[in-house]
C-alpha positions in Angstrom: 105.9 -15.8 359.6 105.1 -15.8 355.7 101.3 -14.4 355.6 99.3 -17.0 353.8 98.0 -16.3 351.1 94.3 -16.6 349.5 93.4 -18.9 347.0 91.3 -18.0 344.6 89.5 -21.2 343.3 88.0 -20.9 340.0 85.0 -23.2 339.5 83.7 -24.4 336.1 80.8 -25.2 337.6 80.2 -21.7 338.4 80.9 -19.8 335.8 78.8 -22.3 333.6 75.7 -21.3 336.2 76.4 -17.6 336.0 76.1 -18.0 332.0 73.3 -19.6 332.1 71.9 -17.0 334.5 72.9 -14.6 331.9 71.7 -16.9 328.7 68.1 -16.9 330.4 68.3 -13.3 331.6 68.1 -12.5 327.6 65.3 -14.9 327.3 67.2 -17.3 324.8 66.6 -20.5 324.2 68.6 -23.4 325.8 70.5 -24.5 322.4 72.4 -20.6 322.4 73.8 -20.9 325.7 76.9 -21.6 324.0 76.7 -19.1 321.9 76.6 -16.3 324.7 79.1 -17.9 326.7 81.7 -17.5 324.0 80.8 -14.0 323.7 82.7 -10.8 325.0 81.5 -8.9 328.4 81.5 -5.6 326.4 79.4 -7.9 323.3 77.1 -9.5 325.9 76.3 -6.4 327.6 75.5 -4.3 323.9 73.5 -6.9 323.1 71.5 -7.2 326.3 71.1 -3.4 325.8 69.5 -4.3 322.3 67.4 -7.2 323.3 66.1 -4.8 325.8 65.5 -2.1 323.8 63.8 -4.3 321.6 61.6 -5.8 324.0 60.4 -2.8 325.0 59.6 -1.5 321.7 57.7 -5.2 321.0 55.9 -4.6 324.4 54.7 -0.7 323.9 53.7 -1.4 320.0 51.5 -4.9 321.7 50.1 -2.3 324.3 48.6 0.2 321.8 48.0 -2.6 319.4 45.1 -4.0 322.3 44.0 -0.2 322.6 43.2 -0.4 319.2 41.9 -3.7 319.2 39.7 -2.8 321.8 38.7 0.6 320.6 37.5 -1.0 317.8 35.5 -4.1 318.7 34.0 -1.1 321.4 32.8 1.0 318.4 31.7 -2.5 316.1 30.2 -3.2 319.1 27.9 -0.1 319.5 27.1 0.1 315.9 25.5 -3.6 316.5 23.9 -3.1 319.5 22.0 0.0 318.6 20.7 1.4 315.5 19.9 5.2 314.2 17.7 5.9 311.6 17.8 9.0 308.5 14.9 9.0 306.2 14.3 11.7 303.2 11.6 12.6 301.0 11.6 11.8 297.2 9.4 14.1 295.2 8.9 14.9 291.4 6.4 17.5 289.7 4.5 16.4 286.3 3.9 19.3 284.3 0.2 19.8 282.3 1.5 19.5 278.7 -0.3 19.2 275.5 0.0 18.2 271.7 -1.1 18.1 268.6 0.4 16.0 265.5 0.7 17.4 262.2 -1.4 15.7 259.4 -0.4 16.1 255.5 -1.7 19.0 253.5 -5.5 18.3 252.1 -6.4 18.1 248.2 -10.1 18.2 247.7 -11.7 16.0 245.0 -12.3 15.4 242.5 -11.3 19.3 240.6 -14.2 21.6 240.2 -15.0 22.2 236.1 -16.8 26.1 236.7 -19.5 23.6 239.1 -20.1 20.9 241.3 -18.6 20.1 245.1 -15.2 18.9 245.9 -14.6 17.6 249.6 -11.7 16.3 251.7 -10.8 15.5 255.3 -8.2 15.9 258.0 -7.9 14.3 261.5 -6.0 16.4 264.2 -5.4 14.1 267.2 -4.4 15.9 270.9 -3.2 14.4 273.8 -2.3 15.9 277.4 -2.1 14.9 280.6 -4.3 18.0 282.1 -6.8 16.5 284.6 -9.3 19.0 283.4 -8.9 18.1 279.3 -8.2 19.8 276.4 -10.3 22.1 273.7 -9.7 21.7 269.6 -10.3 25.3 267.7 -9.3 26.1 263.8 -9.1 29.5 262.2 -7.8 30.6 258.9 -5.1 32.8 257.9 -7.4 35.1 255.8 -11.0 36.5 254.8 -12.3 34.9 252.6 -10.5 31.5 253.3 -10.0 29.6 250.4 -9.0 31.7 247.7 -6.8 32.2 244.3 -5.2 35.7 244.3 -8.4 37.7 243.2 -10.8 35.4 243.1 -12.1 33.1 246.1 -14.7 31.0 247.4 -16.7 32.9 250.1 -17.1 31.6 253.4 -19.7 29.5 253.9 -22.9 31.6 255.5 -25.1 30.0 257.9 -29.5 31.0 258.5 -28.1 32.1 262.1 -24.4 33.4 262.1 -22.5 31.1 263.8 -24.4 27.8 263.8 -23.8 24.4 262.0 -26.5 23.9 259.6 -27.0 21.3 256.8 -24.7 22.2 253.8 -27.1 24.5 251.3 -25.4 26.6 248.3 -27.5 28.7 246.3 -27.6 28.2 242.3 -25.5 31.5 241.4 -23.0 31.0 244.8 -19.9 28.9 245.4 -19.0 28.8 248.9 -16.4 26.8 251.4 -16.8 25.6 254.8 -16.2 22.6 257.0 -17.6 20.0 259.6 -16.3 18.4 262.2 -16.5 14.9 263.9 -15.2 12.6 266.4 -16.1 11.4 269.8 -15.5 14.8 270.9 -16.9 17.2 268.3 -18.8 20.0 269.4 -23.0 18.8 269.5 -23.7 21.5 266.9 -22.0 19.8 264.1 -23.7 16.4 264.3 -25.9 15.4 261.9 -23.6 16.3 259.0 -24.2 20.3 259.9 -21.2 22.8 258.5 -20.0 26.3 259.4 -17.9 29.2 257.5 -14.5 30.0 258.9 -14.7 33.8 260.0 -11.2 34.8 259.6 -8.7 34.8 262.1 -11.5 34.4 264.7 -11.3 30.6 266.2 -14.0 28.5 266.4 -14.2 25.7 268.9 -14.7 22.7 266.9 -14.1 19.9 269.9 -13.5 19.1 273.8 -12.9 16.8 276.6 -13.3 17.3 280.3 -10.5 14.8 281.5 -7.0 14.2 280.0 -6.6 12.0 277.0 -6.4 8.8 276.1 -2.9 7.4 276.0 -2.7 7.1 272.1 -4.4 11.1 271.8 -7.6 11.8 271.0 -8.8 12.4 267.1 -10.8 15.1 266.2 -11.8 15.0 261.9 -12.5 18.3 260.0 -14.6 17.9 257.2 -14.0 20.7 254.1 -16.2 21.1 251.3 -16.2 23.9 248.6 -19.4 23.9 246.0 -19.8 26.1 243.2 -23.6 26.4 242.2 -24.8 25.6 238.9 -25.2 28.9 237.8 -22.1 29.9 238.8 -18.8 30.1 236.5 -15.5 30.1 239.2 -12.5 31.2 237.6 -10.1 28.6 237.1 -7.0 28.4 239.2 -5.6 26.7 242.3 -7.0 28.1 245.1 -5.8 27.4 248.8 -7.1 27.9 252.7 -4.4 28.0 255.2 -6.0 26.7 258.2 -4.4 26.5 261.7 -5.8 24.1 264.6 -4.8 25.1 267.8 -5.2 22.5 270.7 -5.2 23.8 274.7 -5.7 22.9 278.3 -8.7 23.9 279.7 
């Protein structure tokens, strides 16, 4: 006898079902399932191998993506809930400074003809910020003061050396001297009282005990020269320089 042999039935119906086991196995969507079954073994296969890959290159960069995520909202979340403080000090140091303006040079009046008086002012005005005040003195640059090369004036001499007194010039003198007033003048020279500059020596002429006002504080210097009238003065211009020194105290 003949052996029989085996049929081998090909079913449509089966090889449409293992495509579409494939087709989903690749997580495509029902309208390519013709697509893939019109592909190659070797084609379907590669790119199987590349959805894979894929896949699992979408799924680890998702994974560290939520690690982050979470990471994050962990550390947003810490900052909110609690708190932490840093304080520092702010500090700046004022410095005890003073100052004194610089008024225009002083003309006496009206010119002296051999006798008479000729006066003139000039108001220094000091301001600092030293809590314990400020002190006003004035010297000259020589002995005698006011002077015209040879010739000069001669200081003005008080009764007791050194203490304002009302302005007295005798007949056959001619002398030069000053005053000084203001809120702040020294008590001695109230009352119109006058002293002699002594050189290079200063003489305290004003003062305050607290820092000044915010404008300064004025102090006014008073200069008079007399020649008496028996007394001829040599013509010429004669000068004084006189320096005013303010300080803290």
């Amino acid at each position: 006898m003949t052996p029989k042999k085996k049929l081998k039935i090909k079913s449509k119906n089966h090889k449409v079902k293992k495509n579409r086991n494939v087709g989903f196995s690749f997580g495509i969507f029902p309208q390519c399932k013709k697509y893939f079954s019109n592909l190659s073994k070797k084609r379907r296969s590669k790119l199987k191998l590349e959805i894979e890959i894929f896949s699992g290159v979408f799924f680890v960069f998702i994974f560290f993506l939520v690690i982050f995520l979470f990471s994050y909202w962990e550390s947003v979340g810490g900052l909110v809930a609690g708190e932490d403080t840093s304080a520092v000090n702010v500090s700046v140091t004022v410095v005890s400074a003073i100052s004194i303006d610089n008024p225009a040079d002083v003309v006496l009046a009206p010119n002296l003809e051999e006798t008479g008086t000729a006066n003139g002012n000039v108001t220094w005005n000091v301001k600092t910020n030293n809590l314990t005040g400020w002190s006003l003195d004035v010297k000259s640059g020589t002995a005698p003061a006011m002077k015209s090369g040879a010739n000069s004036f001669a200081d003005y001499t008080e009764t007791v050396s050194g203490v304002p007194e009302s302005w007295t010039v005798g007949a056959a003198d001619s002398e030069f001297g000053f005053n000084a007033a203001g809120s702040y003048s020294e008590a001695g020279f109230s009352e119109n009282k006058y002293l002699g500059f002594n050189g290079s020596n200063r003489i305290q002429i004003a003062h305050r005990n607290v820092p000044s006002e915010g404008s300064g504080d004025d102090t006014t210097v008073n200069f008079r020269v007399e020649s008496g009238a028996s007394h001829n003065q040599a013509t010429g211009i004669y000068e004084a320089a006189i320096t005013a020194t303010a300080s803290t105290i």
